[in-house]
MARLUM-379824 format. One record per residue (C-alpha): residue in three letters; residue number from 1; x, y, z. Coordinates in nm, 3 decimals, padded with zeros to 5 digits. Last residue first. Layout:
% residues N
ALA | NUM | X | Y | Z;
...
***
This chain:
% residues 210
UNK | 210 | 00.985 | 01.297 | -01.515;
UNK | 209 | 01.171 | 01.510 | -01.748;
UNK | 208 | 00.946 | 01.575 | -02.032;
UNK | 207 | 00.951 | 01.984 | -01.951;
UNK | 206 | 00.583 | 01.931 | -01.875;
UNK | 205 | 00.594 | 01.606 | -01.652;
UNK | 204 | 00.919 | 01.808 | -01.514;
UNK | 203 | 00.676 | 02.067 | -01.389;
UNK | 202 | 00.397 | 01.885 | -01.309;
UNK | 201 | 00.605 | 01.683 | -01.040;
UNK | 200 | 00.739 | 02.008 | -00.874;
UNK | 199 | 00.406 | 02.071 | -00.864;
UNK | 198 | 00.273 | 01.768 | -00.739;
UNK | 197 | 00.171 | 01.903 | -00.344;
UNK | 196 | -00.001 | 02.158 | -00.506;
UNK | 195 | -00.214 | 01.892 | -00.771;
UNK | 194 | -00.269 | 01.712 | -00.440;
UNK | 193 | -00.415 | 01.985 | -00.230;
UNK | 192 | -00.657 | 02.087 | -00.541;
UNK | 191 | -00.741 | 01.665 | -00.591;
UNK | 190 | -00.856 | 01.647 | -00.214;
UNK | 189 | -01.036 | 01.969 | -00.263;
UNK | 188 | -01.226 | 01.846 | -00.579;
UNK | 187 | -01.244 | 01.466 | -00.368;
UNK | 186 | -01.431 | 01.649 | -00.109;
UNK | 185 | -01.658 | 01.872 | -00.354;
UNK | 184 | -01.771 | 01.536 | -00.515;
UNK | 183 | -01.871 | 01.388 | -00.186;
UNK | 182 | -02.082 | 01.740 | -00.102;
UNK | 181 | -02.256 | 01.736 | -00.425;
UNK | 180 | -02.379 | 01.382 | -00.437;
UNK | 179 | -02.465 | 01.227 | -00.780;
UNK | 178 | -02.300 | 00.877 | -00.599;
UNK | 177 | -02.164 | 00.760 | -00.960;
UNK | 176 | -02.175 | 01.037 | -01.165;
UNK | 175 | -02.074 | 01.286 | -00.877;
UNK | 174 | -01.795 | 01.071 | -00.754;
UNK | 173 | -01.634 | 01.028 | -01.096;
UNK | 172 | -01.610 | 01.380 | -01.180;
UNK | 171 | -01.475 | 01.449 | -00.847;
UNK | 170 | -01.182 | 01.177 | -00.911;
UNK | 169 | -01.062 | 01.249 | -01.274;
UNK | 168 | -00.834 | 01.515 | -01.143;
UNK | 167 | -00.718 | 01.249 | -00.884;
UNK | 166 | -00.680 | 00.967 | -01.148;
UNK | 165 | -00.481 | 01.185 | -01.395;
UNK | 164 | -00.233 | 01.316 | -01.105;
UNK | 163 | -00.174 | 00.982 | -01.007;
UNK | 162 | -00.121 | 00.837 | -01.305;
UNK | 161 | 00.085 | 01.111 | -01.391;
UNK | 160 | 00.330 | 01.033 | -01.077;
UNK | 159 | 00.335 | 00.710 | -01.152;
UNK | 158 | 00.492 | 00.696 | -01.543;
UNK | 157 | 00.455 | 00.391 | -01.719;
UNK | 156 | 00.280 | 00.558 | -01.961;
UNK | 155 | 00.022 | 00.318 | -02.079;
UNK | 154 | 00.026 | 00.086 | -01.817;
UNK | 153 | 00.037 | 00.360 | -01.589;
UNK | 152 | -00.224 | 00.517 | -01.757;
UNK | 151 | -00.474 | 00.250 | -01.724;
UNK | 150 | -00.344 | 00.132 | -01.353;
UNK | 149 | -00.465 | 00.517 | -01.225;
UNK | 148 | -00.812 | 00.467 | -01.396;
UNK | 147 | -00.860 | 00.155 | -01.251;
UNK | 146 | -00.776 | 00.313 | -00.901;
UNK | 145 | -01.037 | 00.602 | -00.964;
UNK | 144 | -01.265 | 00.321 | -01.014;
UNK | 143 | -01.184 | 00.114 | -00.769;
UNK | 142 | -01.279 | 00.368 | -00.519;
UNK | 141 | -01.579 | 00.502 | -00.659;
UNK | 140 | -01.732 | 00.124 | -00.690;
UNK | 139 | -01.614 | 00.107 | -00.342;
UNK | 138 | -01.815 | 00.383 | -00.223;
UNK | 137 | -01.679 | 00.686 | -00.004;
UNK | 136 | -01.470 | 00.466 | 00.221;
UNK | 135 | -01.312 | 00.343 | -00.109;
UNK | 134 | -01.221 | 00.741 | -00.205;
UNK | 133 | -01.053 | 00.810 | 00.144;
UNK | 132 | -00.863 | 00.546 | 00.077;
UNK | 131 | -00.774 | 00.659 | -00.262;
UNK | 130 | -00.680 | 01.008 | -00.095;
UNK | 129 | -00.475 | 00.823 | 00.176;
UNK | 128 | -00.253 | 00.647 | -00.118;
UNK | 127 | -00.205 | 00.963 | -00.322;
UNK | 126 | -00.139 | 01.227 | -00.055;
UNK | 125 | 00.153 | 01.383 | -00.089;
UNK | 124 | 00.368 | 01.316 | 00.193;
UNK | 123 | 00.363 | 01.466 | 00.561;
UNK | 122 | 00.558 | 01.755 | 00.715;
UNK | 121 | 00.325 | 01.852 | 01.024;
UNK | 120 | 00.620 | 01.835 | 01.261;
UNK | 119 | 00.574 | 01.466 | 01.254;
UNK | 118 | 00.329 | 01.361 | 01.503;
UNK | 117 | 00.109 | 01.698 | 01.380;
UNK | 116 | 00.076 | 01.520 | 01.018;
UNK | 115 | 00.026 | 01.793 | 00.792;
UNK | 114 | -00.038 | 01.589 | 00.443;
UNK | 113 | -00.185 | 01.256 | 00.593;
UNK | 112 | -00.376 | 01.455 | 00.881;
UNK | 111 | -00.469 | 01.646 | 00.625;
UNK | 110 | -00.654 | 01.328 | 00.417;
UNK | 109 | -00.803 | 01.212 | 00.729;
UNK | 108 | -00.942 | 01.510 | 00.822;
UNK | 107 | -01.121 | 01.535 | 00.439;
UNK | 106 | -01.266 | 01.190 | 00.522;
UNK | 105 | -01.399 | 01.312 | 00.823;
UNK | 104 | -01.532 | 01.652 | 00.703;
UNK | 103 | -01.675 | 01.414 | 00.341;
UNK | 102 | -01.817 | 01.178 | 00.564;
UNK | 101 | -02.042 | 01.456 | 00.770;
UNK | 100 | -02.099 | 01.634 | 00.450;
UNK | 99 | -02.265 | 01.301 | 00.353;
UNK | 98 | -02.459 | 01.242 | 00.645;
UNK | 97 | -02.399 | 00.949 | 00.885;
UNK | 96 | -02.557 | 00.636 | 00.858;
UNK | 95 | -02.313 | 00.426 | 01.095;
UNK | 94 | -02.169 | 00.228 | 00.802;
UNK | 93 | -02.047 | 00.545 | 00.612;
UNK | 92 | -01.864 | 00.697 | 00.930;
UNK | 91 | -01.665 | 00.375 | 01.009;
UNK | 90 | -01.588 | 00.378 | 00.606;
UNK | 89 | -01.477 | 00.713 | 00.598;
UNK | 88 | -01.271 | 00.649 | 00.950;
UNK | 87 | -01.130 | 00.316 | 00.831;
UNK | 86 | -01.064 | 00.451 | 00.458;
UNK | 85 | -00.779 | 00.731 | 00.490;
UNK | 84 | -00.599 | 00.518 | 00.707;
UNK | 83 | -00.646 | 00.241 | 00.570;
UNK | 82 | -00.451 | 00.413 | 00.194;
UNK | 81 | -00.189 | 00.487 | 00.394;
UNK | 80 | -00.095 | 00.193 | 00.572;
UNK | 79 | -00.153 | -00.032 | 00.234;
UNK | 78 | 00.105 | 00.214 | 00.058;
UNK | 77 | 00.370 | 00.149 | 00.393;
UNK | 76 | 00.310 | -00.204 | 00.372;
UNK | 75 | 00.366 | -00.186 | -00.009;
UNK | 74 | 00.645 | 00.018 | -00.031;
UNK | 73 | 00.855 | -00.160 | 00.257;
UNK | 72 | 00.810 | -00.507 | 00.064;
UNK | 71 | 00.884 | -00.334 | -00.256;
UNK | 70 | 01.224 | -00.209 | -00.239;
UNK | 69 | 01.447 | -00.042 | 00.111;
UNK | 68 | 01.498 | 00.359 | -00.038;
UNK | 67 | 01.353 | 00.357 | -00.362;
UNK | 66 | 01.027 | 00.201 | -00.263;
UNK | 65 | 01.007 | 00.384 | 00.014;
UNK | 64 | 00.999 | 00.731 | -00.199;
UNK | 63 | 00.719 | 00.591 | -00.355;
UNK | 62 | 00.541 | 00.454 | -00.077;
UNK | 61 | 00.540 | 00.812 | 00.047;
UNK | 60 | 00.726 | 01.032 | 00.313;
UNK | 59 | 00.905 | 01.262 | 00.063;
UNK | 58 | 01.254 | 01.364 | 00.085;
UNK | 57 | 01.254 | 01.286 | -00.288;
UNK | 56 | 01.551 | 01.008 | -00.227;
UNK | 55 | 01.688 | 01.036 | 00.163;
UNK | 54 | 01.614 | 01.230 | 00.429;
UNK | 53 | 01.218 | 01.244 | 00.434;
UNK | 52 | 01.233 | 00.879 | 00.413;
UNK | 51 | 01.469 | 00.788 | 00.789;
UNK | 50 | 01.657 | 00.521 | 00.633;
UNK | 49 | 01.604 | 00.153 | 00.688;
UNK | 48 | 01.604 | -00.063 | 00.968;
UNK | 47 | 01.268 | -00.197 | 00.882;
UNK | 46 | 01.068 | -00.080 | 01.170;
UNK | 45 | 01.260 | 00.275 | 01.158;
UNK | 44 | 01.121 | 00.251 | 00.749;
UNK | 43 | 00.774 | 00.108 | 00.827;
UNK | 42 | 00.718 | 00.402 | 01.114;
UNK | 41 | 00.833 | 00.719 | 00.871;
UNK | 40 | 00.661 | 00.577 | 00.588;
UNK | 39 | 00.347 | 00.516 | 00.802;
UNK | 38 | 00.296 | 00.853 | 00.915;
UNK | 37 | 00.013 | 00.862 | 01.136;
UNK | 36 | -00.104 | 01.183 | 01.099;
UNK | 35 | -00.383 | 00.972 | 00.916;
UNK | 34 | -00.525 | 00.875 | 01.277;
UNK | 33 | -00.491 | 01.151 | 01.474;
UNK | 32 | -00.753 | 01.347 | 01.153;
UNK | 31 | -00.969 | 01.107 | 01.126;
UNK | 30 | -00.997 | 01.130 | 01.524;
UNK | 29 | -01.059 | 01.464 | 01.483;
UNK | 28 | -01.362 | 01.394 | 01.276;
UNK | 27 | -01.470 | 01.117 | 01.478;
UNK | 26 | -01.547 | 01.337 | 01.770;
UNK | 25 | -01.815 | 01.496 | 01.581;
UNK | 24 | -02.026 | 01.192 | 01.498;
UNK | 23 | -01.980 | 01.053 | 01.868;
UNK | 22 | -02.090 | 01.408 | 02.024;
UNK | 21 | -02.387 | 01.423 | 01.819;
UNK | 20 | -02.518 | 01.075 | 01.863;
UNK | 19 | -02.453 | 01.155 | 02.233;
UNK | 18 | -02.690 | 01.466 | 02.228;
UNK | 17 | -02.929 | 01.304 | 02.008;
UNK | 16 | -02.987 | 00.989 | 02.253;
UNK | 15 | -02.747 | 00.676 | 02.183;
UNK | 14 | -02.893 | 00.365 | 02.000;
UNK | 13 | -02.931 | 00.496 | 01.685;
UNK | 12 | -02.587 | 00.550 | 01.661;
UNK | 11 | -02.509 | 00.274 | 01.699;
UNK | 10 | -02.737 | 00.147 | 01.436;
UNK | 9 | -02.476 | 00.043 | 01.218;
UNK | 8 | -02.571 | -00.044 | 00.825;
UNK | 7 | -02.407 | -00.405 | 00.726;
UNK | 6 | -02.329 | -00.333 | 00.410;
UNK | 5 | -02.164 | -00.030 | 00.236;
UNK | 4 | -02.384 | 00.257 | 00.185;
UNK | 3 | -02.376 | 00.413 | -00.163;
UNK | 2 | -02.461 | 00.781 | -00.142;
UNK | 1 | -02.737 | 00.914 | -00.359;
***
């Protein structure tokens, strides 16, 4: 069963069937406005600093951010990213909708992140929005999948596997802990996308160049 955050809505008990329907639907493409939001590209023109999908990887990510203006930047633009992905999950948990109904918006979310249509639909990888996506799921979900990623970074000290561990650990979390079908096929897409977006990644973690 899905784990519903406190404070249950009834919004959407208050509107007739027609209106309930409209509301749940429209927040789907909402998810989606909302992580197009690129908040590498609007922390770095904020900041003065370089435009992120010219300089370092090329990729809009708190990584990348990191490299180009230090930690400050990284972490407003990782906290950015990662609310993105939750506000809409979490929105749609607290109003009572149906699982496949959280897993469409929080799935939005996440491609709005990758294919952002502010930005020519060249986004970043993923990581941050996925985990937010994760915590609007369940929390317990969500910090677990980020314990897991702090683990193997302390271990390895290597992000990129860390993030690649936690994501292909991520469906196998969600069904144990919310033993829904429909939540667990979300993150298994989310961690598909990601693993593609990684590949150049996965190949120097393989060739011991990363």
């Amino acid at each position: 069963m899905v784990v519903k955050y406190p404070g249950y809505a009834t919004v959407l008990q208050v509107l007739d069937d027609e209106g309930a329907l409209m509301f749940e639907w429209l927040l789907i493409p909402a998810a989606y406005l909302l992580g197009s939001v690129s908040c590498a590209i609007i922390t770095c023109r904020l900041m003065g600093l370089a435009d992120p999908r010219e300089q370092g990887s090329g990729n809009p990510g708190a990584t990348n951010v990191m490299r180009i203006g230090g930690k400050k930047a990284a972490g407003i633009t990782l906290l950015g990213d990662m609310l993105k992905g939750f506000f809409p999950v979490y929105l749609a948990n607290v109003l009572g909708m149906s699982p496949s109904l959280q897993a469409l918006v929080g799935l939005a979310a996440f491609l709005g992140h990758l294919y952002p249509m502010f930005f020519g639909f060249k986004g970043g990888k993923g990581v941050a929005t996925s985990l937010g996506v994760l915590l609007g799921f369940s929390w317990i979900l969500g910090f677990t999948v980020i314990g897991t990623w702090l683990l193997v970074y302390k271990l390895r000290k290597i992000s990129s596997l860390s993030a690649l561990t936690a994501s292909v650990l991520s469906p196998i979390y969600a069904w144990f802990i919310l033993g829904d079908k429909v939540i667990a096929g979300a993150a298994l897409v989310m961690t598909v996308l990601l693993l593609v977006r990684h590949k150049g990644n996965i190949r120097r973690l393989l060739a011991g160049e990363e």
